[in-house]
VOGU-3710 file (C-alpha; in Angstrom, 3 decimals, decimal comma):
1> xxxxxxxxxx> -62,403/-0,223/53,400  -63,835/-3,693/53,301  -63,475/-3,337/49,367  -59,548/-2,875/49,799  -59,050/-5,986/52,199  -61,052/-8,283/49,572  -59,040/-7,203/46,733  -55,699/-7,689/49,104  -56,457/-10,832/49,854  -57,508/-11,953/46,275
11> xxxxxxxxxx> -54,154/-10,724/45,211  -52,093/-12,673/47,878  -54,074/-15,711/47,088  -52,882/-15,316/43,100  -49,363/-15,102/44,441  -50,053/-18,106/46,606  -50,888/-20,159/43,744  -49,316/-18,791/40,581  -45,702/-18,141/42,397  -44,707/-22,527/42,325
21> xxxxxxxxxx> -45,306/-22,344/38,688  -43,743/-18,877/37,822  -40,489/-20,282/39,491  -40,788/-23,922/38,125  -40,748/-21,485/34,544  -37,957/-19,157/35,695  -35,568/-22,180/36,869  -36,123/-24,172/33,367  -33,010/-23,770/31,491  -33,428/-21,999/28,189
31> xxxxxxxxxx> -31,991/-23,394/25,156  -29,460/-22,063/23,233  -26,681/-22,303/20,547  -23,179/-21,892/21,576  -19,568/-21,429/20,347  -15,674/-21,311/21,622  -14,329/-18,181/21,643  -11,302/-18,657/19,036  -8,360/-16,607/18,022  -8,419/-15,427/13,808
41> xxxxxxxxxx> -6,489/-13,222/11,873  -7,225/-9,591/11,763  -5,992/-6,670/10,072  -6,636/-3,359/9,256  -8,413/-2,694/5,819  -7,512/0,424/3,620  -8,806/1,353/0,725  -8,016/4,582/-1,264  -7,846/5,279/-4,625  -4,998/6,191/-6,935
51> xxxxxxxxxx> -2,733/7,068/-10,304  0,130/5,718/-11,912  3,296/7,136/-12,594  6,642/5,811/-13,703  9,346/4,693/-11,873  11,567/7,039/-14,108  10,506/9,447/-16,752  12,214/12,287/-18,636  11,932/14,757/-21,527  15,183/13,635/-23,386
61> xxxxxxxxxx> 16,591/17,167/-24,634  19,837/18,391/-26,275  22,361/21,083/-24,970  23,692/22,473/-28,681  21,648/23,775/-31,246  22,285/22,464/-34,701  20,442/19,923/-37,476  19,825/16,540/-36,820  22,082/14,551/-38,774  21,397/10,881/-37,181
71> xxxxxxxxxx> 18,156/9,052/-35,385  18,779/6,020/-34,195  15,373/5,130/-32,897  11,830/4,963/-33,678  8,088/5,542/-31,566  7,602/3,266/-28,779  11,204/1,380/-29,216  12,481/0,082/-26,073  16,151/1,115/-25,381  19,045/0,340/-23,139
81> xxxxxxxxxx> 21,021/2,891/-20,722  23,815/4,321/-22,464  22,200/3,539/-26,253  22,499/6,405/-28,866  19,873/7,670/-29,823  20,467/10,670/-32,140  23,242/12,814/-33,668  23,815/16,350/-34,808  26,094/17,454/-37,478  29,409/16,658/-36,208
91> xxxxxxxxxx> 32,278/18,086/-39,094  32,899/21,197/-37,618  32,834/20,242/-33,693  35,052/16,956/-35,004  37,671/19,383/-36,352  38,195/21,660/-33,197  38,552/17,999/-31,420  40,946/17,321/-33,992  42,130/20,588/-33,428  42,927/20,441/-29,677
101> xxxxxxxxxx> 44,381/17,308/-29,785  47,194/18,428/-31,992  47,933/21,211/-29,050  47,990/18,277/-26,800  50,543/16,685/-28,644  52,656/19,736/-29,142  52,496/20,422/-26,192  53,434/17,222/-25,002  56,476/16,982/-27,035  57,410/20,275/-25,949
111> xxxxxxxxxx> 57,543/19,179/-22,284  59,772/16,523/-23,225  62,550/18,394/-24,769  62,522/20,816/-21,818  62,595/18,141/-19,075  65,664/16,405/-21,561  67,494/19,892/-21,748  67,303/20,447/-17,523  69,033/17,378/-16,831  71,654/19,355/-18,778
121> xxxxxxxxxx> 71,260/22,472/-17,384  70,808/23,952/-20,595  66,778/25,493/-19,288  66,059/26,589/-16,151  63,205/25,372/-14,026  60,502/28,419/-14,929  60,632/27,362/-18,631  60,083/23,852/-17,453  56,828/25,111/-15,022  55,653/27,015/-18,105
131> xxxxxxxxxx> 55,937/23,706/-20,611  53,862/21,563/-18,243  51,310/24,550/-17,834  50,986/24,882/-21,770  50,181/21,119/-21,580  47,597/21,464/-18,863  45,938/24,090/-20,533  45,715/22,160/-23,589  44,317/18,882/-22,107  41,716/20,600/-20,322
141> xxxxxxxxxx> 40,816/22,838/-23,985  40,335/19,267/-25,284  38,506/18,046/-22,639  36,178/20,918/-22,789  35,751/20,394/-26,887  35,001/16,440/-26,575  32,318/17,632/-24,149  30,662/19,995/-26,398  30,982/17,015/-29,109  29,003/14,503/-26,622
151> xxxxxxxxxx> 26,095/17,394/-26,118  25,919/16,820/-29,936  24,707/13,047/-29,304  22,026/11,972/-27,075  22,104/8,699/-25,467  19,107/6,821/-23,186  20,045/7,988/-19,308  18,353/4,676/-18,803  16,734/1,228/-19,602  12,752/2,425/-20,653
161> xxxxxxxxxx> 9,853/2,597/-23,253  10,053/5,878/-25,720  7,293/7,934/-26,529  6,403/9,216/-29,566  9,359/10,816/-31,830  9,080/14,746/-32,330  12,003/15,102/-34,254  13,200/14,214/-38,040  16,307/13,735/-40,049  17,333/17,687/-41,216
171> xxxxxxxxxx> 15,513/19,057/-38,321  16,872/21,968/-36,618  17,005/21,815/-32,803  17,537/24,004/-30,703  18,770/23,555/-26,433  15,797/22,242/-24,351  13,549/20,815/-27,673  12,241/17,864/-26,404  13,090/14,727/-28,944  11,029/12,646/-27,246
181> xxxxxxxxxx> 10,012/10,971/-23,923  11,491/8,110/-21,957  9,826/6,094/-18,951  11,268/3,285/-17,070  7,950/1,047/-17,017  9,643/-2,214/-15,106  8,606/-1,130/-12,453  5,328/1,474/-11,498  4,695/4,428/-8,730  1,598/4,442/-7,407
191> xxxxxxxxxx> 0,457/7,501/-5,978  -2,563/7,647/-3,370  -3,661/9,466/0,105  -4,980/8,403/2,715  -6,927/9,919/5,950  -4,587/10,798/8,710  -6,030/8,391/11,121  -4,592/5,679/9,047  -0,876/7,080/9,510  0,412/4,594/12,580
201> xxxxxxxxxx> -0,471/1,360/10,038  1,476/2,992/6,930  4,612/1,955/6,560  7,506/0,652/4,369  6,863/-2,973/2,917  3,140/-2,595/4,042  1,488/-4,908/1,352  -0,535/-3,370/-1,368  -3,089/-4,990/-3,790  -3,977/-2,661/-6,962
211> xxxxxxxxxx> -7,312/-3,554/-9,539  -8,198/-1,004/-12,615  -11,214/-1,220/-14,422  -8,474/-0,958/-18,029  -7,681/-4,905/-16,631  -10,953/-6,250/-15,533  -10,423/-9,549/-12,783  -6,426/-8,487/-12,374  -4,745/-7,693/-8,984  -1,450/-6,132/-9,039
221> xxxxxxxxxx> 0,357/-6,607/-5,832  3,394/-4,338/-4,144  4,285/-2,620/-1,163  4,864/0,861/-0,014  7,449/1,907/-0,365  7,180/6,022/1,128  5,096/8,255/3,071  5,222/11,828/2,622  6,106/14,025/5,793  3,257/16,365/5,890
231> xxxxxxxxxx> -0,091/16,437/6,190  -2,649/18,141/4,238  -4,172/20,850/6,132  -7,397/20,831/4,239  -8,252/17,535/3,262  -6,473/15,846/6,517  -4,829/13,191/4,248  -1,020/12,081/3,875  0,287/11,096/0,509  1,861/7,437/-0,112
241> xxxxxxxxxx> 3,744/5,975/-2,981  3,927/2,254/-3,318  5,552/0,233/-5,959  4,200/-1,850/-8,089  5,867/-4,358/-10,377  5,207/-4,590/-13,834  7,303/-7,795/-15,459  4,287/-7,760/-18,448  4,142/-3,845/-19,049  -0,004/-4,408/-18,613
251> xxxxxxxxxx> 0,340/-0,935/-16,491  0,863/2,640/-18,051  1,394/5,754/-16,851  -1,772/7,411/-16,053  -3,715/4,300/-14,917  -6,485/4,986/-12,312  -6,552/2,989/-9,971  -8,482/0,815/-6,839  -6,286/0,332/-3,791  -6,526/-1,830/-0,965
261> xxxxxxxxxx> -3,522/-2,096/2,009  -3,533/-4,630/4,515  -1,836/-3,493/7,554  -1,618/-4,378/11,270  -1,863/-8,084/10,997  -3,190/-9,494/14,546  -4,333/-12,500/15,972  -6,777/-11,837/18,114  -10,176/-13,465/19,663  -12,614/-13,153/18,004
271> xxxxxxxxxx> -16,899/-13,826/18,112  -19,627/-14,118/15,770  -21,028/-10,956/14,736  -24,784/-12,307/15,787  -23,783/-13,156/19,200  -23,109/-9,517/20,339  -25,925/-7,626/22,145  -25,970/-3,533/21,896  -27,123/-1,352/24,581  -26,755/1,825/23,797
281> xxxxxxxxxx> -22,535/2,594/23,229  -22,095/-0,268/25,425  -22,222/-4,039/23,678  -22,441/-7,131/25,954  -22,279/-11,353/25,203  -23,425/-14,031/27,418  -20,821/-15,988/28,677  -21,384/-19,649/29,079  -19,977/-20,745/32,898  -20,663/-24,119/34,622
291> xxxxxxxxxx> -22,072/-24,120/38,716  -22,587/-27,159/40,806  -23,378/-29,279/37,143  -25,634/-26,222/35,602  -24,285/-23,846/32,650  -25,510/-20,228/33,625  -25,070/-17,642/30,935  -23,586/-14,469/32,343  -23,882/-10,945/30,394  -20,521/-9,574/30,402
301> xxxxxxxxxx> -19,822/-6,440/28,608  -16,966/-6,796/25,911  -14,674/-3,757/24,192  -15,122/-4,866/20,389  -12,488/-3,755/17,452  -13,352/-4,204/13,338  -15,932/-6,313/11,973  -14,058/-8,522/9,012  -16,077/-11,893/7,753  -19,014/-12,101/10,305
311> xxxxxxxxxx> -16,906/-11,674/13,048  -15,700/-8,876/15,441  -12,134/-8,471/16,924  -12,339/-8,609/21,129  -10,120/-6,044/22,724  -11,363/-6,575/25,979  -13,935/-8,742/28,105  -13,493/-12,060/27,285  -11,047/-14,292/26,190  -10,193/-17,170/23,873
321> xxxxxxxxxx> -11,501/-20,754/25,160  -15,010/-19,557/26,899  -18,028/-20,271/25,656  -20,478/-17,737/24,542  -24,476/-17,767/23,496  -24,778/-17,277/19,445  -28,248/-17,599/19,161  -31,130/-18,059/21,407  -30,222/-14,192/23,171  -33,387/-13,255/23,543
331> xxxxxxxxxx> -35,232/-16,153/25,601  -32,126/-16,162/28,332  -31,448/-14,028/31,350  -28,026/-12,509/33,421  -27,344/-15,393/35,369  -30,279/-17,606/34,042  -29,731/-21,279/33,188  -29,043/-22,523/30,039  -29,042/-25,618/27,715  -26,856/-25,899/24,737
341> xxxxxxxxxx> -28,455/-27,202/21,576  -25,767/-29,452/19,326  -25,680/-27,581/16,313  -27,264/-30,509/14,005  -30,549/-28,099/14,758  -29,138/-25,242/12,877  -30,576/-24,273/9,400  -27,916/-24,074/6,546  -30,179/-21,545/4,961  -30,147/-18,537/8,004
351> xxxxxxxxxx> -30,122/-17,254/11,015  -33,892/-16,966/10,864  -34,551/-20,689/10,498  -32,349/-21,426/13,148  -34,168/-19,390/15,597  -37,511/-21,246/14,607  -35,955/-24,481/15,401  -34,457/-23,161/18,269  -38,149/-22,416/19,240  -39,106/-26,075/18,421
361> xxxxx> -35,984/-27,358/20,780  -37,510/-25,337/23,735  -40,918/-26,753/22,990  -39,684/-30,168/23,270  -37,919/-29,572/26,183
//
């Protein structure tokens, strides 16, 4: 028993003396580097990968079956909407145009005499109906004969690039041969998908910037310009087709490609990424106030959105125009005085050296 009451007392005697210089160590401020909260740009970053496709492309094809009399073109030629760009033999189907237009005439001539001969009263009206009815039928057999001559030619359904001829001079051709292939290249589809998650930023006009290993240090830049209306069930993505232009034809159909969309532009506040402290799911900064003359750094917990350029978005927590601790975390307490170090004692070469002269500051202090 008398054992316990020495040790007692030798331990309240410790506290006697050791407590005046345990506070006088507690109350000095601890020295630390600080910043401003400010508001930066933000937006959300996809990237996805993709292929090219043309903004038109067809299989150019005929409707009659017969020998090609005419070409008009040549691999890779660029043509013009409305060009020509083969013929078949055209005697025969030229003659029943003839043909019909001769009936048109007739028949037209016909018509006349019968509408002179009424105003006489030398027809009666039923052999006038029937005249105009013979001429009806006979513009329409014409009609239908000039169309069967213009399946005989095939013109470009647009301005575009051709692909490699597949027919000759003397050829015989039959309906759906393809004669060759057409793409409209002005102007490129790029097709990509994207995770689900991602489907509130997508949007027409959202910007798009496209790189491809086939043009190394070039970034093509367009927009989207659609977003298909379902989801995949399996992969959980949603397709999206941008448009790219393409002024110097440097992009082809097939091109694989790198994509990156920038969407959801924000300003927002924003801290350094160093200056955050994790606990757990939780993340908390020290905030910087001032009280009766002393700056006390207060650990506030902070809701924290994407991490772009060493610094993370705020959502919640703090706002812009305090002051938070960047550096010197670890020697300060919640609600423990501080003393902000002018930023002249930072290292240009790291984080690391600043913390060492941080230590030298709070040496000399």
């Amino acid at each position: 028993m008398k054992l316990n009451v020495t040790i007692l007392t030798f331990a309240l005697l410790n506290v006697a003396i050791f407590a005046p210089f345990a506070n006088a160590q507690n109350s000095k401020p601890a020295n630390v580097f600080a910043e401003t909260v400010n508001v930066r740009e933000f937006a959300s970053r996809i990237e996805a990968l993709g292929t090219l496709e043309p903004n038109e492309q067809v299989e150019l094809t005929l409707n009659a079956a017969d020998r090609v009399q005419s070409l008009y073109f040549d691999d890779g030629d660029r043509v013009r909407e409305g060009q020509t760009l083969l013929s078949l033999a055209q005697n025969e189907q030229r003659a029943l145009v003839e043909a019909e237009d001769a009936r048109v005439s007739e028949a037209q001539q016909q018509l006349d005499r019968v509408n002179r001969l009424i105003v006489r009263n030398a027809v009666s009206q039923s052999e006038v109906d029937e005249a105009q009815r013979d001429l009806n039928s006979a513009k329409a057999q014409l009609r239908a004969v000039q169309s069967r001559q213009k399946d005989r030619v095939l013109v470009a359904p647009f301005d575009g690039i051709l692909g490699f001829r597949r027919v000759s001079v003397g050829s015989y051709v039959q309906p759906g041969d393809v004669v060759a292939r057409l793409i409209d290249d002005g102007e490129m589809n790029l097709e990509f998908s994207v995770p689900s998650t991602f489907l509130r930023y997508l949007k027409p006009g959202t910007p798009v910037n496209a790189t491809t290993d086939d043009w190394p240090g070039e970034v093509f830049e367009g927009e989207v310009e659609t977003v298909d209306n379902a989801i995949d069930p399996v992969t959980r993505t949603v397709k999206v087709r941008a448009k790219l232009p393409n002024p110097e034809r440097l992009l082809l159909t097939g091109m694989f490609m790198e994509v990156t969309l920038t969407a959801d532009s924000r300003s927002v506040p924003a801290i350094p990424e160093e200056s955050v402290q994790p606990v757990g799911p939780r993340n908390f900064v020290y905030v910087i106030d001032t009280n009766a003359g002393d700056l006390i750094a207060t650990k506030t917990e902070v809701q924290l959105g994407i991490h772009q350029d060493g610094f993370v978005e705020v959502l919640s927590g703090i706002q812009a125009g305090q002051k938070i601790v960047t550096e010197g975390i670890i020697g300060i307490r919640d609600g423990g005085l501080v003393k902000i170090q002018p930023k002249s004692i930072l290292s240009p070469s790291g984080s690391s050296r600043g913390d060492r002269n941080l230590s030298t500051a709070a040496g000399e202090n």
